[in-house]
N, C-alpha and C positions, 0 to 999 in steps of 0.2 A: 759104682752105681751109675746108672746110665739118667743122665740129667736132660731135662727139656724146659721147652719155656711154655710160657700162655698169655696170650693179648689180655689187656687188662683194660684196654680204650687209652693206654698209654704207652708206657716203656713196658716190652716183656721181663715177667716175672720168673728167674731159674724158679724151677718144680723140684729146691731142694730142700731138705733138712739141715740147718747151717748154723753154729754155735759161736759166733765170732769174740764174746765178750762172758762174763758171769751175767748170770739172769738174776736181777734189773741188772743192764749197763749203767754206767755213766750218764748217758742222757734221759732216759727212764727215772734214773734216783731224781735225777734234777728237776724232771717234771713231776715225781710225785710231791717234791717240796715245793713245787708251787699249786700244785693241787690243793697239798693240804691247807695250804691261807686262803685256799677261791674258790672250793669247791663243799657243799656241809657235808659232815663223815657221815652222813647216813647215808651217802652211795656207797655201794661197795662194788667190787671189780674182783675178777675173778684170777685175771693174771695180774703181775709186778710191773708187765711191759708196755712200754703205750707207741698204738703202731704207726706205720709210716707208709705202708703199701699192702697190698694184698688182693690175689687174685688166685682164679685156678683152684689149688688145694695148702696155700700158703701165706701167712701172713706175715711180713717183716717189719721187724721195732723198727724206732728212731735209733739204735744201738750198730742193724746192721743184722742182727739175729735174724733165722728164718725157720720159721716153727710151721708143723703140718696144721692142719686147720681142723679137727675133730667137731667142730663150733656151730659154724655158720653162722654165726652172729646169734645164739642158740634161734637156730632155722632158719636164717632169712636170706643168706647170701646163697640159696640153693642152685641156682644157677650161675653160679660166681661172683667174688666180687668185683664190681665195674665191668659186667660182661659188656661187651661188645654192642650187639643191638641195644640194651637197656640205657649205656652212653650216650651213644647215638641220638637214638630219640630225646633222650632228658635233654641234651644238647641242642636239638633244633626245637622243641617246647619254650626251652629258657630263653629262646631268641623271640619268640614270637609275643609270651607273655607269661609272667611264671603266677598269679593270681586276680579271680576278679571276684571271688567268691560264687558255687554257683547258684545259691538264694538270690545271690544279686544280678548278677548277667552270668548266664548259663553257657555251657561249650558240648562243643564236641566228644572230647574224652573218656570226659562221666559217661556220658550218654552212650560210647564204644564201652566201656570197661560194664558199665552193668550187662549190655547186651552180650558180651563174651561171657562173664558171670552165669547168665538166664542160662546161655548157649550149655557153659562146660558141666556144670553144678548137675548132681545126679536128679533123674527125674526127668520127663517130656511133658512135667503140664505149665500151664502159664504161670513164669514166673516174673518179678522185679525184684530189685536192688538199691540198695544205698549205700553210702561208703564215707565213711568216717578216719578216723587218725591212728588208732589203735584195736590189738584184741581185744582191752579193755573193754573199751567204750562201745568197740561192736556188739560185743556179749550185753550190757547193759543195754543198748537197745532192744536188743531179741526180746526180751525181756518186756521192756516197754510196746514193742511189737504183739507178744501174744498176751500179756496182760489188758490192752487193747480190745484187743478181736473175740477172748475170750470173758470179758466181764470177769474174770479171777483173777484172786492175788498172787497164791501161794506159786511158790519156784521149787521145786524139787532137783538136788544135785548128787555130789556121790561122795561117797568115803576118800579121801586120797584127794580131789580134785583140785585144781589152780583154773580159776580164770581173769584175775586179775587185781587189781592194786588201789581201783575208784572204792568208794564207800559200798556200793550194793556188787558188787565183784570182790570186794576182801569179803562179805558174810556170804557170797558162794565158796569160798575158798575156804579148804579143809583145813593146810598148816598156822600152826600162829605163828611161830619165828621162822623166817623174819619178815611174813606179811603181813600179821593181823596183829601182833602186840602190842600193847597199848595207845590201840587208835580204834579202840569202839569208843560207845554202843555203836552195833551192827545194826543194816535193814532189816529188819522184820519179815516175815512170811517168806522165810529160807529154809526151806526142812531137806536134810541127810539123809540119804540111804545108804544100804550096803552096797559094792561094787564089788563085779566077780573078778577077783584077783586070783587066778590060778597058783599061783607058787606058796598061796599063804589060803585055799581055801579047802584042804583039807580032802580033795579027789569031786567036790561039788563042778556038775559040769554045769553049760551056762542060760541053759533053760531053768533050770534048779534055783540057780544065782539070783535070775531076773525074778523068780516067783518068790524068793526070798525078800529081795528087794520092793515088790509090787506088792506083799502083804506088806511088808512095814509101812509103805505110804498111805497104805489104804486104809490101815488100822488109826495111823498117827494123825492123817492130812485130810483122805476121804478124795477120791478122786473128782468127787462134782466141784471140789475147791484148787483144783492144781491149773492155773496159766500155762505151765510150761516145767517141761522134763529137759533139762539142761545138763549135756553131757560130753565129755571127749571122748571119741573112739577107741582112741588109744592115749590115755594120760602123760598129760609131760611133766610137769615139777613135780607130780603126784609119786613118776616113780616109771615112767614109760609101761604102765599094766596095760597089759592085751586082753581085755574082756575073754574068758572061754567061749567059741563058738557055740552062735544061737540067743547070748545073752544081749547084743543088741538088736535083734530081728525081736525077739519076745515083748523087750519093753517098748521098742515103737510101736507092734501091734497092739499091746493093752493102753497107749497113748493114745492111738489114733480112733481104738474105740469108744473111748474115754470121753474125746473131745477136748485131748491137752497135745497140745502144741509142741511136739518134738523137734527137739533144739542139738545138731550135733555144734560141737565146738573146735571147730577145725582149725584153730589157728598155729597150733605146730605143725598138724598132718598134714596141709592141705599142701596142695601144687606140687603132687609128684612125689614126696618126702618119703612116702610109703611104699611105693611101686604101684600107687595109684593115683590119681589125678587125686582123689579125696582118701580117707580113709573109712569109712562107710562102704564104699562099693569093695571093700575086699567080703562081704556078706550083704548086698546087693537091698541093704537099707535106702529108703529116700528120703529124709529128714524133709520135715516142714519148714523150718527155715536151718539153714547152714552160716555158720559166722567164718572167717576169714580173715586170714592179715597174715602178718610175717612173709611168708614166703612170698607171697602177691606182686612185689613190687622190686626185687630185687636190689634190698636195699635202701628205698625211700617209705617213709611212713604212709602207711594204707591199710585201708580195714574196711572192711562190709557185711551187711546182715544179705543172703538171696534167699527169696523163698515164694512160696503160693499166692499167687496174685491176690486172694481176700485175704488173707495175712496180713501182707503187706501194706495195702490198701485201707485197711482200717481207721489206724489212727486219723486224726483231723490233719490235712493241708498246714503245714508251720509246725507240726508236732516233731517232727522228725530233722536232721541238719546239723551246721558246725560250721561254723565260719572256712575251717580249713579242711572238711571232709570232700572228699573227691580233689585233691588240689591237682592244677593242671598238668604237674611236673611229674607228678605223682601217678597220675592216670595213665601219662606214655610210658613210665617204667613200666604200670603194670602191663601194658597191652604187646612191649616188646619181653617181659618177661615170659609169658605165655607162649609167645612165638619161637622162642628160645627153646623152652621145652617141648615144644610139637619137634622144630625143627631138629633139635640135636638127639630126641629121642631120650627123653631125659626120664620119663617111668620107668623105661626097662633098666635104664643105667642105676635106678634106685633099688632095681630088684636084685642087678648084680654084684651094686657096691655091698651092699646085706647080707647076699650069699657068702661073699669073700672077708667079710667082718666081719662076721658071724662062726665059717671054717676056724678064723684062726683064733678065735678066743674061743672055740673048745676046745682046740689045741693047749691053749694055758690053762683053762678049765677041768682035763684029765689030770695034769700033772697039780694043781692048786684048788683044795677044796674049798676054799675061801670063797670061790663065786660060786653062791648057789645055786642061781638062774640067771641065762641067759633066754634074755624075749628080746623083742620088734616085730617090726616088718619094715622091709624095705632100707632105707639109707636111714633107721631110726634105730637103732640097738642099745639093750642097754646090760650091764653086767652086775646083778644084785649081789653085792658083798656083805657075808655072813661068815661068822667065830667059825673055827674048823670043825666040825662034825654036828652042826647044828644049825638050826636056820635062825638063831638071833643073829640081830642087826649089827654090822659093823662099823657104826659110820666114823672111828677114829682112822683105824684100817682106810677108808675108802677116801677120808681127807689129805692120808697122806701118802695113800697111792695118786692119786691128782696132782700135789704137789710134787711129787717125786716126776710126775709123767711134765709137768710143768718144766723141771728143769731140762728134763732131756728132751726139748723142742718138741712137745706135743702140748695142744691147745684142747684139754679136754674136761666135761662140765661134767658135775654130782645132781641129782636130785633125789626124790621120793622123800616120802614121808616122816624115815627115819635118818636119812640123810646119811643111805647108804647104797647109793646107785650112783656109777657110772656111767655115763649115758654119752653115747657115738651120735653126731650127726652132721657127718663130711659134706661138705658141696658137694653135688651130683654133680659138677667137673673134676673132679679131683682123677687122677690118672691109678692106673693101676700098681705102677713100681711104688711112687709112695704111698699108696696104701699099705704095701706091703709091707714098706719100711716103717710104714706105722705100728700096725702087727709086732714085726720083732722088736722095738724100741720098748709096747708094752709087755712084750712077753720079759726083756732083762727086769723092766720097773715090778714084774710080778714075783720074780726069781729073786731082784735084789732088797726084797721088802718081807720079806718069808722069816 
């Protein structure tokens, strides 16, 4: 195998797959035992190993181990981790001043990072921004944003959907375990619709979908009561579903007749994940406001609502803010993360890391009936595992194809609904020999789990 390295803003990192110890090592077990006295068990972690370095397309323990990076920290290290300009910058921020809050004496950065936002974010009419700490909290603004502008309450979201983990973000959210279990009563005026899930909707194309979806609002909610249609382009814990073409062009136009406030929720799509700057413009939608985070910042916590200048503008002067939203450290990541992706051409690089993750898991997919569907787009894929000759759910199967892909040095995450999706989302630096080598690793974990 032909090995390389990658700048990390420090020591270069080999671009190998490298098993030096049993997974946890020795210093792994050590630190989970001190985990478990300092840390409450209601985190949970996805891998046994707890790491030490990671850049490029690999992460290495405190053990010494180096595992491919299927993750990205689900989404966020897309430009790698500790790329290079992102160091840089956060580097000379940290010198100058890492907080002043800017409710309280205001900067530069915020002020670059919305105007880049206004710039990239689909649409050419007057837009502004704010910028917060999480997807969470972004999404709840949106919220607060057209509930605002609109004088209505009601929020309409989808079948499947994740947007978060605050109190009015878990009763958006579809699953209960393990987000919403015994932590209601939820917010109020949160009404469910259908989403057009092609692998499970029966040949329904996605004009069909959204008219399926737009009568049940209309009949249950009444559209003169709807704030806001709040939605992911393409779902992430939900199950990575790709709306059928047509099904988001539909529901924005019966929103924007409506006078409800089309809300995409871009926070796993967004910054290139898809082989598009947003996920939206793969159907040439322009959301009224668009939420952000994960990707944004390459690593540092950052989040923001962009959207239509009377949108935005509505609320009252002090309604909107966070002590820590827009932090200054935070705002150089993002504005050298962006730069990163212009620079290194990092959309196409998500259209072709897709392509070639995509090849080879039909390659396991001809010979293993077990994956029913393969969907994404872009450096986003996912492989819905179901019982052999039928489309029920296999989420035993799919825990411990993860675990199995765990031990043999892949870092790879589950989601969907029924918690039977395997879901790809490598750094858009990741090289092409380990991808490869990614591929055949899951191809043995498909062969030796049969």
């Amino acid at each position: 195998m032909t090995m390389s390295t990658v700048s990390t803003g420090g020591p270069t990192l080999p671009q190998v797959r490298r098993l030096v110890t049993d997974t946890p090592g020795p210093r792994s077990r050590a630190l989970a035992e001190r985990r478990s006295a300092a840390v409450a068990a209601a985190v949970g972690s996805v891998m046994p190993v707890y790491a030490a370095a990671a850049g490029g397309g690999v992460v290495v323990d405190v053990d010494g181990n180096s595992f491919i990076d299927l993750g990205s920290g689900i989404a966020v290290t897309s430009v790698g981790n500790s790329a290079p300009m992102v160091t840089e910058a956060v580097a000379e921020q940290v010198q100058q001043f890492t907080h002043t809050c800017f409710m309280v004496t205001p900067y530069d950065g915020y002020v670059a990072v919305a105007e880049m936002l206004n710039m990239i974010t689909p649409g050419r009419h007057e837009k502004r921004s704010v910028l917060f700490n999480s997807g969470a909290e972004a999404v709840e603004n949106a919220v607060k944003i057209a509930r605002s502008a609109t004088r209505r309450s009601a929020v309409a979201v989808f079948d499947h959907a994740y947007h978060g983990r605050t109190s009015l973000t878990m009763a958006m959210t579809a699953k209960s375990m393990p987000y919403k279990h015994g932590f209601g009563p939820f917010a109020p005026e949160v009404y469910r619709a259908p989403l057009s899930y092609p692998y499970r909707d029966g040949g329904l194309d996605g004009p069909a979908a959204a008219a399926r979806a737009i009568d049940q609002l209309e009949r249950q909610v009444g559209a003169e009561n709807l704030a806001a249609v709040v939605i992911e382009p393409i779902q992430g814990e939900g199950g990575f579903v790709v709306p059928a073409p047509g099904f988001l062009p539909a529901l924005a136009s019966w929103a924007r007749h409506h006078g409800i406030v089309f809300v995409a929720d871009e926070v796993q799509t967004g910054f290139a994940r898809t082989g598009a700057m947003f996920a939206v413009e793969h159907e040439d939608v322009v959301p009224d406001l668009i939420v952000t985070a994960k990707g944004i910042a390459g690593g540092l916590p950052l989040a923001a609502v962009t959207g239509r200048a009377d949108l935005m503008d509505a609320p009252h002067t002090g309604g909107l803010g966070g002590t820590y939203g827009g932090n200054p450290v935070a705002c150089a990541a993002a504005l050298a993360t962006v730069a990163t992706i212009e620079q290194d051409g990092l959309v196409a690089r998500a259209t072709a890391i897709g392509d070639r993750l995509l090849a080879g898991l039909r390659t396991i997919q001809a010979a293993d009936p077990r994956i029913g569907d393969l969907r994404g787009r872009g450096a986003m894929i996912a492989a819905e595992i179901v019982r052999s000759g039928s489309t029920e759910p296999d989420p035993d199967t799919t825990k411990a194809l993860a675990a199995a892909s765990h031990r043999a040095g892949l870092i790879v995450l589950t989601c969907g609904s029924y918690g039977n999706v395997l879901r790809f989302l490598p750094p858009l630096t990741i090289g092409d020999a380990l991808l490869a080598e990614a591929l055949d690793v899951l191809a043995d974990v498909f062969a030796a789990t049969r």
